[in-house]
SERO-4910 file (N, C-alpha, C, O; in steps of 0.05 Angstrom, whole numbers):
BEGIN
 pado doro    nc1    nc2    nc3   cac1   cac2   cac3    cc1    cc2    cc3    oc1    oc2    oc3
  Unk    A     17    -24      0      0      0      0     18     25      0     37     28     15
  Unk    A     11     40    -17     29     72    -18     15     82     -6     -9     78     -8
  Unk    A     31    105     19     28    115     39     28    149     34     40    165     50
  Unk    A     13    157      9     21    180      4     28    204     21     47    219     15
  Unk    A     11    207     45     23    234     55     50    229     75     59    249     86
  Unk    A     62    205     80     89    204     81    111    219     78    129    204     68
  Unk    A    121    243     83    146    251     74    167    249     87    185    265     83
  Unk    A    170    221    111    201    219    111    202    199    134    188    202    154
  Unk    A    221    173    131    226    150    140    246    153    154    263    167    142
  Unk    A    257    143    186    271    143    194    285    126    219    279    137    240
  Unk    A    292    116    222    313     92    225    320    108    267    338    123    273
  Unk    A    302     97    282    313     93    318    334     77    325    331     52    323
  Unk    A    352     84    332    377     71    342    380     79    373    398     66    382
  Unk    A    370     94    392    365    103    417    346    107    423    328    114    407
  Unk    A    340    102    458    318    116    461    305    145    455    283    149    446
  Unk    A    323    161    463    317    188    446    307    193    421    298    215    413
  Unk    A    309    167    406    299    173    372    279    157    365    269    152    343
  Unk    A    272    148    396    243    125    394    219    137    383    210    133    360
  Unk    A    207    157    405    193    168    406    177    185    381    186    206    371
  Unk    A    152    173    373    136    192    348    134    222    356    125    231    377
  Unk    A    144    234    337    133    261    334    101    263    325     94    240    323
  Unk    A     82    278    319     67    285    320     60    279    287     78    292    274
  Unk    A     49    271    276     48    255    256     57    233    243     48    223    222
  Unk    A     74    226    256     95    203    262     82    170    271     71    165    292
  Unk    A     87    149    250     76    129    272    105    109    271    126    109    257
  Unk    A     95     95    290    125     64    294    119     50    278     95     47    274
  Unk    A    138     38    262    133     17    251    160     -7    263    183      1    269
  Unk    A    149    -37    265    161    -51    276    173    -77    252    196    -85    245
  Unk    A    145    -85    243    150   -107    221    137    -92    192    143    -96    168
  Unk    A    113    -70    206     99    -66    184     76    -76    167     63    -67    149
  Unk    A     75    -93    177     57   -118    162     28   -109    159     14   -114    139
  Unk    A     18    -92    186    -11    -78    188     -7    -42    175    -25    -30    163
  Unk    A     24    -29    180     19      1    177     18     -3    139      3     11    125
  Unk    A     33    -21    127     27    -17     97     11    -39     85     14    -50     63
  Unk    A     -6    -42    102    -38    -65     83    -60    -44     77    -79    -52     64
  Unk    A    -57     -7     90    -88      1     81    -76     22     79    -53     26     84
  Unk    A    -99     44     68    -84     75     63    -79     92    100    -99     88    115
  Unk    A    -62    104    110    -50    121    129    -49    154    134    -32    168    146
  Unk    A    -77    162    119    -79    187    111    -68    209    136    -59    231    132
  Unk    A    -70    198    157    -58    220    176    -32    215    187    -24    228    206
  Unk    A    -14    191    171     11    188    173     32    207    158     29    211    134
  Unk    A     51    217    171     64    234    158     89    234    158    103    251    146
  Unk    A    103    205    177    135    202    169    123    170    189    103    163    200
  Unk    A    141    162    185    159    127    198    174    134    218    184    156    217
  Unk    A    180    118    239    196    116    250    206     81    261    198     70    281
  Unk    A    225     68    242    228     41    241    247     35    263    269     44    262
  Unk    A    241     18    286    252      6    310    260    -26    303    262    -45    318
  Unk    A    265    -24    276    288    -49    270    312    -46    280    321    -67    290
  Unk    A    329    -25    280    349    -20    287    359     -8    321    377      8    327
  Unk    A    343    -21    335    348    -15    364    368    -37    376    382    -34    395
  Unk    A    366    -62    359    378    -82    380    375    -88    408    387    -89    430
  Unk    A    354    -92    397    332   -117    425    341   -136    416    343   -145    393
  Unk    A    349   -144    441    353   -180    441    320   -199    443    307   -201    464
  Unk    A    312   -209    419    291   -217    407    280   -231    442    258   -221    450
  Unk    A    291   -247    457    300   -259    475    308   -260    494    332   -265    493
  Unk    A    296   -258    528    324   -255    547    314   -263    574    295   -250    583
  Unk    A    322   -279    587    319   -291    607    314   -271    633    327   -251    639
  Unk    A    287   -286    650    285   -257    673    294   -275    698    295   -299    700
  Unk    A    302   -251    718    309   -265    742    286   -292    756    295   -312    767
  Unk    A    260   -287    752    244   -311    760    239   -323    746    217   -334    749
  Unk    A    255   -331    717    259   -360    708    239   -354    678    237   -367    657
  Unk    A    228   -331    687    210   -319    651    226   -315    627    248   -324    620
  Unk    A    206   -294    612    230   -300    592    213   -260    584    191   -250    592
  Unk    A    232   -250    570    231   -219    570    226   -224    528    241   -233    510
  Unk    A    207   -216    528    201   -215    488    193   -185    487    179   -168    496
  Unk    A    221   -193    461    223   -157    448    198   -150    444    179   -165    448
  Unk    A    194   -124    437    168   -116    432    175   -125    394    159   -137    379
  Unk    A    203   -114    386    204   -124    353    214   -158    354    228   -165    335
  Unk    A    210   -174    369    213   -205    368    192   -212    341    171   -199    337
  Unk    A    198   -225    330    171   -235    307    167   -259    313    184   -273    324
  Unk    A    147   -265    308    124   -287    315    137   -315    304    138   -334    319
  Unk    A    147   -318    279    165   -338    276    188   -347    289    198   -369    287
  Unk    A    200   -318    306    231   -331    323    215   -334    349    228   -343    368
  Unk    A    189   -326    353    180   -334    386    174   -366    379    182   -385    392
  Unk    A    158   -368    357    150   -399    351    173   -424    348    171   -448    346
  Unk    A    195   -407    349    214   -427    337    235   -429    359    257   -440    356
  Unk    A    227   -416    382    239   -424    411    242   -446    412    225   -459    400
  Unk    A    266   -463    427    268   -485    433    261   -497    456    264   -484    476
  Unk    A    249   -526    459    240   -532    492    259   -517    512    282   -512    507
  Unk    A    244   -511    535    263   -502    559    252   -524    572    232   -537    564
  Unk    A    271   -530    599    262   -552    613    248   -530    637    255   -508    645
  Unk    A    223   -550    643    203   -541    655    183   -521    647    164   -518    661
  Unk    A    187   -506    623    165   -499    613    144   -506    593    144   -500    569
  Unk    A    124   -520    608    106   -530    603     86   -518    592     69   -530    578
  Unk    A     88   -490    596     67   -475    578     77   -456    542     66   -444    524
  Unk    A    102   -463    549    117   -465    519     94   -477    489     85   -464    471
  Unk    A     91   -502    496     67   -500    469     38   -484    456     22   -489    438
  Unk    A     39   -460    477     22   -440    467     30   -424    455     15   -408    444
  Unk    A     65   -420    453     70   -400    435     58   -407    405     45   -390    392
  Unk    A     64   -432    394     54   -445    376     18   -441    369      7   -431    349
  Unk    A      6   -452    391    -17   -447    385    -26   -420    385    -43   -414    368
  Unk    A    -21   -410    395    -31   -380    385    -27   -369    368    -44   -356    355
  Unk    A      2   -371    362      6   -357    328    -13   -370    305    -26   -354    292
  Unk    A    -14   -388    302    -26   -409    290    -60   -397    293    -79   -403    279
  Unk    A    -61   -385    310    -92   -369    305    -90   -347    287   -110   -343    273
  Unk    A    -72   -334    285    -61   -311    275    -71   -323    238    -60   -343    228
  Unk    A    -85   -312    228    -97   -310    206    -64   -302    183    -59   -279    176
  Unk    A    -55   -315    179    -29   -302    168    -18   -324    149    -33   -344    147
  Unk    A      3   -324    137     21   -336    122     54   -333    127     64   -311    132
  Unk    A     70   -359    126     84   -360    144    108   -330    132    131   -327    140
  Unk    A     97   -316    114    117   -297    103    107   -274    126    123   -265    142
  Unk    A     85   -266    127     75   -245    142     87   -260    180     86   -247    201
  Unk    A     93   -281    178    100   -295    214    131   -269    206    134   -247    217
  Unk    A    148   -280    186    176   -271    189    183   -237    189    204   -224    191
  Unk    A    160   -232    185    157   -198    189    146   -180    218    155   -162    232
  Unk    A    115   -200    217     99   -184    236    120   -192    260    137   -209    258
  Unk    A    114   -172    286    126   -178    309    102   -176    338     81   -164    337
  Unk    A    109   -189    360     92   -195    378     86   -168    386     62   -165    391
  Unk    A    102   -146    388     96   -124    394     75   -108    380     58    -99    395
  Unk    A     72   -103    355     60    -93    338     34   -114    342     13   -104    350
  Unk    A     35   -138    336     -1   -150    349    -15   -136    363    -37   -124    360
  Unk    A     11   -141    393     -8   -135    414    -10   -107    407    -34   -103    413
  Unk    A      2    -76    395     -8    -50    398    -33    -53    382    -53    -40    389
  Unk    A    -34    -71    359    -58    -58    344    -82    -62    355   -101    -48    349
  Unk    A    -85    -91    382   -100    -90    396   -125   -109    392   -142   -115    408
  Unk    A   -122   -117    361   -149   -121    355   -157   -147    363   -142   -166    368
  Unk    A   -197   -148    366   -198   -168    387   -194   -200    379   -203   -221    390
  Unk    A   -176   -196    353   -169   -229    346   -144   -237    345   -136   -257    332
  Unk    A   -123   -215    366    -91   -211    359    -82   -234    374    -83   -236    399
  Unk    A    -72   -254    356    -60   -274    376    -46   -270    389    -51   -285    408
  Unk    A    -26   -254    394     -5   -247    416    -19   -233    441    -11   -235    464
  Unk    A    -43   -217    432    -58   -222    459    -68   -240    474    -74   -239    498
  Unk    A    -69   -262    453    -80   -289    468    -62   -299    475    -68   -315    493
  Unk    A    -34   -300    467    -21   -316    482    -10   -291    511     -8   -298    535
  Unk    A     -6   -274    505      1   -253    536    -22   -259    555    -15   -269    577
  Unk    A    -50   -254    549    -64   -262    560    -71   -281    587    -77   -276    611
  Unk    A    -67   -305    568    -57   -330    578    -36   -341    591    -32   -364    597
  Unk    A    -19   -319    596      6   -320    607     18   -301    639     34   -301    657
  Unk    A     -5   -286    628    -11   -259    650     16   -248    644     34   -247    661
  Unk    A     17   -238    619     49   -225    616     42   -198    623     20   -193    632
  Unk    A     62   -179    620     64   -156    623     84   -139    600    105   -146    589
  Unk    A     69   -116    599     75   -100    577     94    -85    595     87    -78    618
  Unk    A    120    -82    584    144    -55    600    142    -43    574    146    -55    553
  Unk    A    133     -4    577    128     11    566    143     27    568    149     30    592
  Unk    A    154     40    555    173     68    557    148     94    544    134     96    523
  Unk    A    153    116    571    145    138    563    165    164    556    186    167    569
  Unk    A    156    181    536    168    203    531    176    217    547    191    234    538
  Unk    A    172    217    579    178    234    589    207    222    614    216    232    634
  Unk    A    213    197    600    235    182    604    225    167    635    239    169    655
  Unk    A    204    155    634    192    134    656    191    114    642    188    113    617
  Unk    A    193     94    660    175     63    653    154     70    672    152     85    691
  Unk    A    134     44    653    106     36    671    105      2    656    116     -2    634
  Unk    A     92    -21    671     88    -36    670     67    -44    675     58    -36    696
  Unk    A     46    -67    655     19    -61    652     11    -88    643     19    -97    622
  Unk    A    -11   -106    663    -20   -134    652    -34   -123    623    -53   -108    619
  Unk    A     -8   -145    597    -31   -138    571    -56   -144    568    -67   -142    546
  Unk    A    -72   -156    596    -96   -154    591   -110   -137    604   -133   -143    610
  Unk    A   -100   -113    613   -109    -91    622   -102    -70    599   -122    -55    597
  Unk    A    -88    -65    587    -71    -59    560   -100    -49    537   -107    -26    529
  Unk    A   -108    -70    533   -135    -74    512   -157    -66    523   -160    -79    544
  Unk    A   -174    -51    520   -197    -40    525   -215    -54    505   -230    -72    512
  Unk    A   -213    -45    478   -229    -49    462   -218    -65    434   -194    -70    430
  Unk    A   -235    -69    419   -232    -80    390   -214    -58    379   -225    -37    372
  Unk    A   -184    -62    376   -176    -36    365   -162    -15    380   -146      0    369
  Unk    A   -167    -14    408   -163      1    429   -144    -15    441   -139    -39    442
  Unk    A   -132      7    451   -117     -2    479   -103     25    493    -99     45    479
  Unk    A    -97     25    523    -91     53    529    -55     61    538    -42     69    557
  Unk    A    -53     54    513    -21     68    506    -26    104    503    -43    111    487
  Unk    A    -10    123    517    -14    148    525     10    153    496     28    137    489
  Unk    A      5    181    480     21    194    458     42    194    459     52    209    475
  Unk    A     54    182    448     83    181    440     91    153    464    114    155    472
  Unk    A     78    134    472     80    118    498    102     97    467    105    106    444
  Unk    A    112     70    480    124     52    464    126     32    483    133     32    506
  Unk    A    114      3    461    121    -17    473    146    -29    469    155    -36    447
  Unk    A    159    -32    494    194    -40    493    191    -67    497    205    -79    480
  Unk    A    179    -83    511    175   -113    521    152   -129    530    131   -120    541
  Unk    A    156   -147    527    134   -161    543    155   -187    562    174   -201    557
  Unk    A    140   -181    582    148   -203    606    134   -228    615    117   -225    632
  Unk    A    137   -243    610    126   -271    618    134   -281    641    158   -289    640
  Unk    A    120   -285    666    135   -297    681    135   -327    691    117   -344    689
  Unk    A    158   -330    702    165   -349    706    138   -381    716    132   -403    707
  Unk    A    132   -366    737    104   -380    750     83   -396    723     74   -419    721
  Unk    A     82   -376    706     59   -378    678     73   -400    667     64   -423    668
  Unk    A     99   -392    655    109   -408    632    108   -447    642    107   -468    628
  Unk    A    108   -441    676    118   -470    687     87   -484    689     85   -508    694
  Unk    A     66   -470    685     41   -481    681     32   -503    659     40   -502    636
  Unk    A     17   -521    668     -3   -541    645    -21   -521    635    -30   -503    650
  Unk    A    -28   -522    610    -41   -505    598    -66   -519    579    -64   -543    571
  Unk    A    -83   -505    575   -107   -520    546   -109   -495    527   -102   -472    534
  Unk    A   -116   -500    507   -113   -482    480   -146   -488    454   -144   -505    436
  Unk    A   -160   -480    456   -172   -477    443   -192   -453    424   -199   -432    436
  Unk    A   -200   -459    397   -197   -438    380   -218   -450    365   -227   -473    366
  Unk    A   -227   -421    342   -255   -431    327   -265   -410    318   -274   -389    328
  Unk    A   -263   -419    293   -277   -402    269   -292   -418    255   -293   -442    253
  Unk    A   -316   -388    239   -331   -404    221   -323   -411    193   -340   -423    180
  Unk    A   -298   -405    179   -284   -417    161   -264   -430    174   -255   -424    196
  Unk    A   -255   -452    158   -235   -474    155   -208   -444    161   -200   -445    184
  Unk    A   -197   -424    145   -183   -415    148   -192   -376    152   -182   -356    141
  Unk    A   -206   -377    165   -223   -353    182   -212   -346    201   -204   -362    218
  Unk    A   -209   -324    204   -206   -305    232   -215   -314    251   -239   -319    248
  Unk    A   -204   -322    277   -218   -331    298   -237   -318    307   -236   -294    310
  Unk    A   -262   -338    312   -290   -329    337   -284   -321    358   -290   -300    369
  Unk    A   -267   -347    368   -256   -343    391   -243   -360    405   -248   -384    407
  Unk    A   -224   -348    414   -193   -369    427   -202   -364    464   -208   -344    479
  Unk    A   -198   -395    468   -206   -391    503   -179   -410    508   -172   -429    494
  Unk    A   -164   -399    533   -141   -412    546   -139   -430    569   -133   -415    588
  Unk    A   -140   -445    575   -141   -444    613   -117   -462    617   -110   -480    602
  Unk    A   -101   -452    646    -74   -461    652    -82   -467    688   -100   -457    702
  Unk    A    -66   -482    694    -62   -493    717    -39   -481    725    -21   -479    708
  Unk    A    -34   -472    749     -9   -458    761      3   -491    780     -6   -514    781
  Unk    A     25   -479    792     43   -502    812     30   -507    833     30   -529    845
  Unk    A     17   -489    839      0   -482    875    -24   -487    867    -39   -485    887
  Unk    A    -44   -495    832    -69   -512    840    -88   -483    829   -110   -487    819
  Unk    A    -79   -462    830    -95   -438    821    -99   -444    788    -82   -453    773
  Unk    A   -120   -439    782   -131   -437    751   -140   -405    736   -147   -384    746
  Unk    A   -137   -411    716   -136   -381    702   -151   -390    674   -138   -405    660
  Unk    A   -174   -384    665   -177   -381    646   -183   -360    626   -190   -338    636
  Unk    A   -181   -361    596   -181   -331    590   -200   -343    557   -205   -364    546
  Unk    A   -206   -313    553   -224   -305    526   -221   -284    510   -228   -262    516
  Unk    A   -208   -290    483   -203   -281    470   -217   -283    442   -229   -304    437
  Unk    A   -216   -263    422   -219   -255    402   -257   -260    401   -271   -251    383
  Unk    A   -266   -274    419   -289   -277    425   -300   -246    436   -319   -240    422
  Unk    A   -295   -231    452   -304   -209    467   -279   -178    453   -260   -189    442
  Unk    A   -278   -167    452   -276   -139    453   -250   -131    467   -239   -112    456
  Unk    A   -240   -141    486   -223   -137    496   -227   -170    520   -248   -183    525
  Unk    A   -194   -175    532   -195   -197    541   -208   -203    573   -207   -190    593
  Unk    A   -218   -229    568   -237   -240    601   -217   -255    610   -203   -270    596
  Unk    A   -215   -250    633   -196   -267    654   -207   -282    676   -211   -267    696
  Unk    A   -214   -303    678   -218   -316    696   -206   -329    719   -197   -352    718
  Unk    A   -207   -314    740   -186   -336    755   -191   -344    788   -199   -329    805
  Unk    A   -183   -377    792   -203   -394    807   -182   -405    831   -164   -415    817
  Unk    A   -176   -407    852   -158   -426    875   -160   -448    870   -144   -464    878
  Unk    A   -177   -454    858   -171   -488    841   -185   -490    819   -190   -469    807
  Unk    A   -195   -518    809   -194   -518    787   -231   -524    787   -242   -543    798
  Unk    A   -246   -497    772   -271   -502    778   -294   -516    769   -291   -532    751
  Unk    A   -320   -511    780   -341   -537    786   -350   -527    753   -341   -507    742
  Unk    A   -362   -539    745   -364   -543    709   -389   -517    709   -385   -496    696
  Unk    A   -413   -520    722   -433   -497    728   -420   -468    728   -425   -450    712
  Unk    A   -397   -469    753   -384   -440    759   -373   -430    729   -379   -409    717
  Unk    A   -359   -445    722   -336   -431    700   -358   -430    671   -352   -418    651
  Unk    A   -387   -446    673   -399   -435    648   -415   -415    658   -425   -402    640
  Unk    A   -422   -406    685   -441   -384    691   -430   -360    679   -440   -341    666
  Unk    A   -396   -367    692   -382   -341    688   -370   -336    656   -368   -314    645
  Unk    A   -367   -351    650   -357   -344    612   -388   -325    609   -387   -301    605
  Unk    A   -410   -339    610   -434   -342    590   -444   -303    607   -453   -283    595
  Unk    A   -436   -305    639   -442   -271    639   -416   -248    638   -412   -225    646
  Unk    A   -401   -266    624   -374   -241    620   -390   -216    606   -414   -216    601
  Unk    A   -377   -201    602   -382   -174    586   -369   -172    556   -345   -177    559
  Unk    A   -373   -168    536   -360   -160    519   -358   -174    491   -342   -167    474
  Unk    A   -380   -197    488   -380   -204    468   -398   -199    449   -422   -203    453
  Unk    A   -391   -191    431   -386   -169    403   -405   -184    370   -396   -206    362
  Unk    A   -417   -178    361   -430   -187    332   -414   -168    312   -413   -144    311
  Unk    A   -400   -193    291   -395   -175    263   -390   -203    243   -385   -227    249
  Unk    A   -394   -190    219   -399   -214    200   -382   -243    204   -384   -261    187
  Unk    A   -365   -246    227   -356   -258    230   -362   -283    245   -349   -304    246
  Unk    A   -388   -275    259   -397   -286    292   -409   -268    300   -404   -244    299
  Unk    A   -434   -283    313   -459   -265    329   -447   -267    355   -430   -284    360
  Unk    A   -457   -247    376   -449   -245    396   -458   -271    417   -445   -275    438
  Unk    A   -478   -286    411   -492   -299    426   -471   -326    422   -465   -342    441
  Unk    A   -461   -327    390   -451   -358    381   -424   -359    387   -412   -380    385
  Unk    A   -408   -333    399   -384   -328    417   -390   -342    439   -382   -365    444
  Unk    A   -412   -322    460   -408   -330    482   -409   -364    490   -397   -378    506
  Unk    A   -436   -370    464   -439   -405    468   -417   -420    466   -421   -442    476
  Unk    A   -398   -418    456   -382   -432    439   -356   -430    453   -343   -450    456
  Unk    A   -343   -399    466   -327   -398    490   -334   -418    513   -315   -431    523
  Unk    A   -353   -423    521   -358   -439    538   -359   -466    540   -353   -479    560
  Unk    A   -370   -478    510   -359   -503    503   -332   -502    511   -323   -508    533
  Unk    A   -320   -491    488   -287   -490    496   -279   -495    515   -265   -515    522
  Unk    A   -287   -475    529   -277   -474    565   -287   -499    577   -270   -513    588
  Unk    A   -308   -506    576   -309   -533    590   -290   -567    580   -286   -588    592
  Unk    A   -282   -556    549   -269   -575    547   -234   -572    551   -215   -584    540
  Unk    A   -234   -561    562   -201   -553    575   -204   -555    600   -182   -559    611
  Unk    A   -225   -555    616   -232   -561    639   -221   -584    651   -207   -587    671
  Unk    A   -235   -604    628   -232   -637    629   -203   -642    620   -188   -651    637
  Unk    A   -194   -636    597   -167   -640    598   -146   -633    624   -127   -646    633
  Unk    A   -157   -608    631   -135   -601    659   -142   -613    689   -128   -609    709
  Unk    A   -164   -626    686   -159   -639    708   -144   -673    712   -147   -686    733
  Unk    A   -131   -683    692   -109   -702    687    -88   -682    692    -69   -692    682
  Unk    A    -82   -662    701    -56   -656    713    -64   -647    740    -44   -638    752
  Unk    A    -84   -645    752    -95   -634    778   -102   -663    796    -97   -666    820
  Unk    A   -109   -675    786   -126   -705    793   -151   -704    798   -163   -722    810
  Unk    A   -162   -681    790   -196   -678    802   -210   -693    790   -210   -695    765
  Unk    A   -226   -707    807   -243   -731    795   -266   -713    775   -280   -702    792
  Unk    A   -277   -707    748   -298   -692    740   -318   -710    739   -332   -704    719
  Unk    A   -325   -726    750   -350   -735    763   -357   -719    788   -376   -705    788
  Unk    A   -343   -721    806   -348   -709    832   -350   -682    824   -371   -671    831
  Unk    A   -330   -661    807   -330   -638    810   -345   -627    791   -336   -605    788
  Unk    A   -369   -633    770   -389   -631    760   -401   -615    769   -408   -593    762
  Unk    A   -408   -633    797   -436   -618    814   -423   -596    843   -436   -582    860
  Unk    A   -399   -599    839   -390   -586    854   -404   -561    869   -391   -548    886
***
């Protein structure tokens, strides 16, 4: 896509040269700023050249992803020992409506800014309870669950001239059993909706809802819950959305299937009998 009112591209090598000026947008992989016309774009500012380590180990055993990491070098991580929730990087991208040329471009960062409510990298942060480390213009950090991040389809509350520098995964998440499920109404369709649920070390459960609602539902339980509880609560979350894609009603139904069937899978790593915890 030609970007006509463009007049001038330019290459961040510091923090000082991060920051958009005032007609100015980031570009990371690009993949979303040149697919449509940018009429109130008026220069680039490309954060290829910062040298982020795509990669980097945090003190509680997480793992720190560039905001320019691309979705093919997160997918192509190698096993770590003990992280067990490692095969969601896979499944989530793999929601990501894409081709594996657009994986070697787009980056996790740029997903999660554009926000939208079918960004796999939201689903996998999500599901991970990562955290966005943000650099502001006025030379602060702030750090922010990316599922507080997303407000809306599209939205999210990054402040002018704000930048996403990282996302944090921590350690606790990654060492979790996890379930992954997804669903569209084409064979190769934009997701309806991606629902997660993970088991922590200590027996706590987390489930989440994505691309289903508007911005992301978090569910989270001290153990692993009674089949009634976890469909009461999907089915009165807030935020699920009708567009030619999916009615709002065939989200919420259909998140909840989901969710109940990750239920049953995760209790073979819990031992909960789901006979007994049915009627719980």
């Amino acid at each position: 896509m030609d970007l006509t009112a463009v007049s001038h591209y330019r290459f961040a090598r510091s923090r000082d040269e991060v920051f958009p000026a005032p007609g100015e947008q980031l570009v990371a992989g690009g993949t979303w700023v040149f697919s449509e016309p940018q009429p109130a774009t008026t220069g680039l500012v490309d954060l290829s050249e910062m040298g982020w380590a795509p990669v980097e180990d945090l003190p509680d055993g997480g793992l720190r992803i560039a905001a320019t990491c691309t979705i093919a070098h997160l997918v192509a991580l190698g096993p770590r020992p003990g992280f067990h929730a490692q095969p969601l990087f896979a499944q989530c991208a793999h929601a990501l409506l894409a081709s594996f040329k657009i994986w070697n471009m787009a980056t996790v960062g740029g997903n999660i800014c554009r926000s939208f409510a079918a960004a796999s990298m939201v689903s996998l942060a999500t599901a991970l309870d990562a955290t966005a480390h943000i650099w502001s213009p006025d030379d602060t950090d702030r750090d922010l669950p990316v599922a507080e991040l997303v407000i809306g389809n599209g939205i999210n509350i990054l402040g002018p001239g704000e930048v996403l520098r990282a996302i944090d995964f921590p350690g606790h998440a990654l060492r979790a059993r996890t379930g992954f499920r997804k669903i569209a109404l084409a064979e190769l369709g934009r997701s309806g909706a991606v629902v997660t649920g993970r088991v922590d070390e200590d027996g706590s459960t987390v489930f989440a809802i994505t691309a289903a609602t508007e911005w992301p539902t978090v569910l989270r339980y001290p153990a692993l819950p009674a089949r009634e509880a976890l469909h009461d609560d999907i089915t009165a979350a807030s935020g699920y959305y009708t567009d030619p894609l999916g009615s709002a009603d065939w989200r919420r139904g259909v998140s909840a299937v989901l969710a109940e069937e990750i239920r049953i899978e995760l209790s073979g790593w819990t031992g909960v009998d789901m006979g007994d915890r049915a009627g719980a």
